[in-house]
N, C-alpha and C positions, 0 to 999 in steps of 0.2 A: 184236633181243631180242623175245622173245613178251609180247604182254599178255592178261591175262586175258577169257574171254570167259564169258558167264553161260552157266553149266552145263547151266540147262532149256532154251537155245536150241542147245548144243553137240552132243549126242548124241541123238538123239529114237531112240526102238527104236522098230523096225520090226517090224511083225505080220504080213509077207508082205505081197506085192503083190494088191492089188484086182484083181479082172476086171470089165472095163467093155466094154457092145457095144458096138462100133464101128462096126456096118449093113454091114459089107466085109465078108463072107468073106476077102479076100484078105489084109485085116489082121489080121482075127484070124489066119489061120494062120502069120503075120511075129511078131507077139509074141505067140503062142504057144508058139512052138522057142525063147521070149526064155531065156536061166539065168541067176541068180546064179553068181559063181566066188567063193568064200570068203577073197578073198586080195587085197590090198591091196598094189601095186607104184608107191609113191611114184616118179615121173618126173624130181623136181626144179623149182625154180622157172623162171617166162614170165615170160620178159623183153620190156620193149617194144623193139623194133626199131628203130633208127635211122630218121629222115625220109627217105620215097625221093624229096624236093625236089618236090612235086606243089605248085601256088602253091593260097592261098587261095580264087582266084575257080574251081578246079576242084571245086565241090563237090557232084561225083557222088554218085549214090545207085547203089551198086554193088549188082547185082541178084542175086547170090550171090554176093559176094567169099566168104562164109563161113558156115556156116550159124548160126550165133547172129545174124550181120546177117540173111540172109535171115529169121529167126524177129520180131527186132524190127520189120520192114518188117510180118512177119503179125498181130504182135500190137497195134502201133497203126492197124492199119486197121481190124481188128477189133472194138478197143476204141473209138478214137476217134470214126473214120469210118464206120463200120457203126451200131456201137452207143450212137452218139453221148455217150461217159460225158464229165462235166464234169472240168477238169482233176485235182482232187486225187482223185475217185474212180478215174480211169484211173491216173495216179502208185501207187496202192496196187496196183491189178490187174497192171501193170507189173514194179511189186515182187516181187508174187509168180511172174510169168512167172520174170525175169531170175536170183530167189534161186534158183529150183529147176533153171535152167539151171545156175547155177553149180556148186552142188553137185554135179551129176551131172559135169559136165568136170571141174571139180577131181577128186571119185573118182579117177578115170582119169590125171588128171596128179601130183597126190597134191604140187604145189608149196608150199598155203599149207593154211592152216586152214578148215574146212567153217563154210557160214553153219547151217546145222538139223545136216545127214548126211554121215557119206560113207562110201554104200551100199559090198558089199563090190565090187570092181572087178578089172580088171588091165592092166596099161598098154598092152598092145594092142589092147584093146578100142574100138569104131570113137567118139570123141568126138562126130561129126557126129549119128550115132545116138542116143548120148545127151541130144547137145542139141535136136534136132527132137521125141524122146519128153516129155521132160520140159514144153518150151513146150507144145506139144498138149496133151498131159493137163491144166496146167493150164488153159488156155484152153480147153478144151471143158466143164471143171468151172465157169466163170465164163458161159460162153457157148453153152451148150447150142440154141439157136434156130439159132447157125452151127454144128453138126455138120457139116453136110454137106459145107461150104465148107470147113472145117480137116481135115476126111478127107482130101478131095482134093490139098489143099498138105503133107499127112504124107506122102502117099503117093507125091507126088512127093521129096519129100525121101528116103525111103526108097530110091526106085530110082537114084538116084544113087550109093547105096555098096554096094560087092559082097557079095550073100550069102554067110554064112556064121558061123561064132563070134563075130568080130571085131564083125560087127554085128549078133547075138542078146545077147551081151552088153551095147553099148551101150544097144540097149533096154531090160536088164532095168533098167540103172544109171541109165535116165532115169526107166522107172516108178516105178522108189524115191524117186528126188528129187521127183517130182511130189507125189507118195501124201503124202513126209513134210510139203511145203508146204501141202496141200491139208489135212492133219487141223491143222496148228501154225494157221491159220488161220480154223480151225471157230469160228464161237461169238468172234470178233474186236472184233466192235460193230457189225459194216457191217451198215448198212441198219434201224438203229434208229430209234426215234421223237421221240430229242431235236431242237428245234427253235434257233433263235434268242433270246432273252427279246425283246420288242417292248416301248419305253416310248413315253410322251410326253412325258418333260419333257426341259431344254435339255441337249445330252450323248448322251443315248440314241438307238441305233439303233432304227429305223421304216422298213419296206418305202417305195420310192423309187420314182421314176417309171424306168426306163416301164414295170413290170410290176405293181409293188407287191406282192410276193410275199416269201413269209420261205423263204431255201434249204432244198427236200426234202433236201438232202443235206448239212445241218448238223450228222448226226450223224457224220461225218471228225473234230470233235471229238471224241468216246466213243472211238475206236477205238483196239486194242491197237497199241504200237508195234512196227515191225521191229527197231528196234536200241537205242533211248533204253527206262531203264524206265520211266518216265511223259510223259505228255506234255505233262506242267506243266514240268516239268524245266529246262526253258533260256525260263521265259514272257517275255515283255517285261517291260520297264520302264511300257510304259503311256504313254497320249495327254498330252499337257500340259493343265494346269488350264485351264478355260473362261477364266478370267478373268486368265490368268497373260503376260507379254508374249512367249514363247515361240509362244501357240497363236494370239496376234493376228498375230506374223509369217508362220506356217504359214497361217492362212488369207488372209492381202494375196497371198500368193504364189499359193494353188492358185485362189484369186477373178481374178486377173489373167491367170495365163500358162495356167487350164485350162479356160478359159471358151471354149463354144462359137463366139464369137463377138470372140474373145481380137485385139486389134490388135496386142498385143506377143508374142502368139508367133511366131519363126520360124518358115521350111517347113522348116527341116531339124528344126525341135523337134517340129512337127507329123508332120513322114516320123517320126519315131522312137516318137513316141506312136502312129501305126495301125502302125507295123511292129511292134512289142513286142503289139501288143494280139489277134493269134493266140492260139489255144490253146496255152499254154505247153509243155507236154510233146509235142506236137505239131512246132514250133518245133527244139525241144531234140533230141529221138527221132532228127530231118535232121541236127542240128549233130553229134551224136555219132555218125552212121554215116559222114558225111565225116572227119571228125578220126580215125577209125578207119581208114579208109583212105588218107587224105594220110600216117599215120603206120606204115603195114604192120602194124597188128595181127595175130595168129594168133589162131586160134580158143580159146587157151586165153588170151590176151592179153582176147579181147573178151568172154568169159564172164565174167571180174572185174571190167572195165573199166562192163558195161553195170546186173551188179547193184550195184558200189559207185555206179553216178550214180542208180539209181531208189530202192534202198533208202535211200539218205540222204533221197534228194529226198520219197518216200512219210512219212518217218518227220518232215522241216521243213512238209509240208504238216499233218498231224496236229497236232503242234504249236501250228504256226499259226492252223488251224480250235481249238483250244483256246482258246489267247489270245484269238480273236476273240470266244468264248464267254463269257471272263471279263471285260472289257473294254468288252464292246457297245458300242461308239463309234460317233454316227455320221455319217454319211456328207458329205463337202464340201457333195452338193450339197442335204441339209436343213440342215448348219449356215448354209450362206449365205443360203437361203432366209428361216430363223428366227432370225438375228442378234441380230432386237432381243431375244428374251429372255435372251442368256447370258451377262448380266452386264459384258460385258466393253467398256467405252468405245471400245476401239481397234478393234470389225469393226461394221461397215456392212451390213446386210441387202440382199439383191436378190433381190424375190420371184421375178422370171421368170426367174433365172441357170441355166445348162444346162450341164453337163458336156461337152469335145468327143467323148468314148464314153461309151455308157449306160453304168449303173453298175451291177454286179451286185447278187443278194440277199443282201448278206451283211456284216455289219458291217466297219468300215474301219479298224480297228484289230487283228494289223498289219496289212501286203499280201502276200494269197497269194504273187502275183508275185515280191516279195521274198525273203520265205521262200524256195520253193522253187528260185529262180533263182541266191540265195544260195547254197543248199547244193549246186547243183552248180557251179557257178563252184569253190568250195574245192575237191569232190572232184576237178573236174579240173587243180585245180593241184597237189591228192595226188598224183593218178595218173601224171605227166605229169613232176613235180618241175621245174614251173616254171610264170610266169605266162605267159611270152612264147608267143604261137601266133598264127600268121597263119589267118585263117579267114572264111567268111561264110557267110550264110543270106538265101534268099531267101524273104517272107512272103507267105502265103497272105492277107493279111489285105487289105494295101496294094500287093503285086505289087513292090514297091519292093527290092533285093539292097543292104545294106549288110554293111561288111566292116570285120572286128578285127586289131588284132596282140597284145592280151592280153586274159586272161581276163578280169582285173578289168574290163576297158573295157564290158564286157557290162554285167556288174550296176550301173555306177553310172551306165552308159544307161537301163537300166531303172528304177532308183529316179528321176532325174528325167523320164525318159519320164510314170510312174504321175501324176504332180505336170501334166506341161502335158496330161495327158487329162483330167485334173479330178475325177479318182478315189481320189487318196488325200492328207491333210496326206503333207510330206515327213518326220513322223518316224514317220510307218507303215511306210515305207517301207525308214529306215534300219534300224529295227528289227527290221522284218520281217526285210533282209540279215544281219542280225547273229543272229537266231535257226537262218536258214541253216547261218552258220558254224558257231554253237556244233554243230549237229547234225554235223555234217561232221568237227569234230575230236572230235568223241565217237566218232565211227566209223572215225576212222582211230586212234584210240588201243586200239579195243577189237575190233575183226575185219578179217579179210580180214589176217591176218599168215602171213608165209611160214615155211612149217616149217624146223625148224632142220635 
């Protein structure tokens, strides 16, 4: 059964394709012979494929199983690695890559409902095409300093499929998808000049050692959403009262087990808290191009697959920087510091207490981590229609390879991971997951439905 999707995100017209230089002669003259074909040849729905039995601890990073993976391998090097964006900023940029991937394959396969467009197309038209135009264009619109480097990986992509209609087509139907993500996201909020509020009294977030800095990139609050219409929409419930026996629990617990210097934490509490503490989407980007291939995704498989985990996940980080906004709570390691003034008989001050990971700029209420860790854990139990998956990730953080057999085992690692880092009370955390979800079934109730 189809659900509704909002109307101004459904159809955007299109005012023709932009021309953009590219510095190649040899590309311009590739998407230049690009055409629209006026005609729309619905393919039928992608199915996922059965497990080709690949175990969990195989988890390759296939260097072109396909090109949507090759595109996501380009675009978090780009974003992450290159351009070092902080997680929820990359999460958005991400979003926009994957939407306008999508849209352009769907075109072409015509199985489910478009996330913006769906440019006109025909079903022979080369999808590889379309999905390599599409990521490019948008990534060179976000990332213009790497032209040069995204030239050279189009253009590789390009000589892989054989000229002709098949793949003039695909480009025109990836420009389109690009063009329409690139204007839907004009004028979004990124990169505005809302900050953090900064208090002093007991409760309130205050820049924290070791920088002391209030996040440049606090305005991921203000920003439009991809799927949710606000971003208050699913807020939290909110920190427990200072003085309430709730928040003396939460802090006995993040004072003990996340203290730099903690006797009762485990190493495996400890392995779990530097493994989780990667860049998340970073992290995640590995998990899902292995699960994509232990699971033989097709290229029209992995174009829904990649934009439903980033656009949820874009849209619970938003969110979340929201919450944080409204909330301002702050952080373990000034409440434990400044104990004695919050009222509360049951916590104990320790001026010299240290978190065992520095603590970012940005109030603790909920957890990023949460949030957006949340929202893809559901989506891929959408996606997937189940929890059970055998899988692992090895972190860039701690070099350490830990390994699941379901999905939820993730996020409720993660949530007490945050807890023995010493980075979040654990009901930032919960809540955080829980703002995940709600975003997750917002978006499985409202897009990405297969046409009847």
């Amino acid at each position: 059964m189809k659900r509704s999707i909002r109307p101004s995100r459904l159809w955007l017209a299109l005012g023709g394709r932009k021309g953009t230089d590219m510095g190649r002669a040899s590309l311009l003259a590739v998407v230049a012979g690009a055409l629209f074909v006026a005609a729309v040849s619905p393919a039928g729905a992608s199915n996922v494929q059965p497990d080709r039995g690949r175990s969990a601890e195989q988890t390759l990073e296939p260097a072109a199983a396909d090109t949507v993976i090759a595109w996501n391998e380009h675009a978090t090097d780009a974003l992450i690695r290159t351009a070092g964006q902080t997680p929820p900023v990359s999460l958005l940029h991400l979003a926009m890559v994957h939407g306008a991937v999508y849209d352009a394959v769907n075109a072409i396969d015509g199985g489910y409902q478009p996330y913006l467009v769906a440019p006109p197309a025909m079903a022979w038209h080369s999808k590889e095409a379309a999905a390599a135009t599409a990521a490019y264009r948008v990534l060179t619109s976000l990332l213009p300093t790497q032209q040069a480097g995204l030239d050279e990986r189009y253009l590789a992509s390009l000589a892989g499929i054989v000229d002709g209609p098949a793949k003039e087509g695909g480009i025109a139907v990836g420009e389109a998808a690009a063009t329409a993500m690139i204007a839907a996201r004009a004028n979004d909020g990124r990169f505005g000049a809302f900050r953090f509020p900064v208090g002093t009294t007991p409760g309130v977030w205050r820049p924290t050692l070791p920088a002391f800095v209030n996040d440049p990139f606090a305005w991921v609050a203000r920003v439009t959403p991809f799927l949710t219409p606000s971003p208050s929409q699913f807020r939290s419930d909110g920190p427990n009262p200072l003085g309430s026996a709730e928040y003396a629990e939460d802090f006995a617990e993040v004072k003990t087990l996340g203290s730099l210097t903690s006797t009762t934490r485990t190493t495996d509490q400890t392995g779990a808290s530097r493994f989780w503490a990667e860049h998340p989407p970073a992290m995640w980007s590995r998990i899902f191009r292995s699960l994509s291939s232990d699971h033989g995704l097709t290229i029209v498989d992995n174009a829904r697959f990649f934009a439903m985990l980033y656009l949820t996940a874009a849209d619970a980080a938003i969110s979340c920087w929201d919450a944080k906004a409204h909330w301002d709570f702050w952080r373990p390691i000034t409440a434990i510091r400044e104990a004695d003034g919050d009222g509360n008989p049951a916590t104990v001050a320790d001026p010299q207490w240290l978190p065992l990971i520095n603590t970012p700029p940005y109030p603790d209420h909920p957890s990023g981590h949460g949030c957006v860790s949340g929202s893809i854990v559901y989506t891929l139990q959408d996606f997937f229609g189940t929890d059970k998956a055998d899988f692992s990730a090895t972190s860039a953080t701690s070099g350490a390879t830990r390994s699941f057999t379901r999905f939820s085992q993730a996020i409720n690692e993660i949530i007490d991971a945050r807890v023995y880092s010493g980075l979040h009370f654990r009901t930032a955390d919960v809540q955080g997951s829980i703002i995940g979800k709600k975003v997750a079934h917002w978006r499985q109730q409202h897009y990405f439905q297969p046409v009847d």
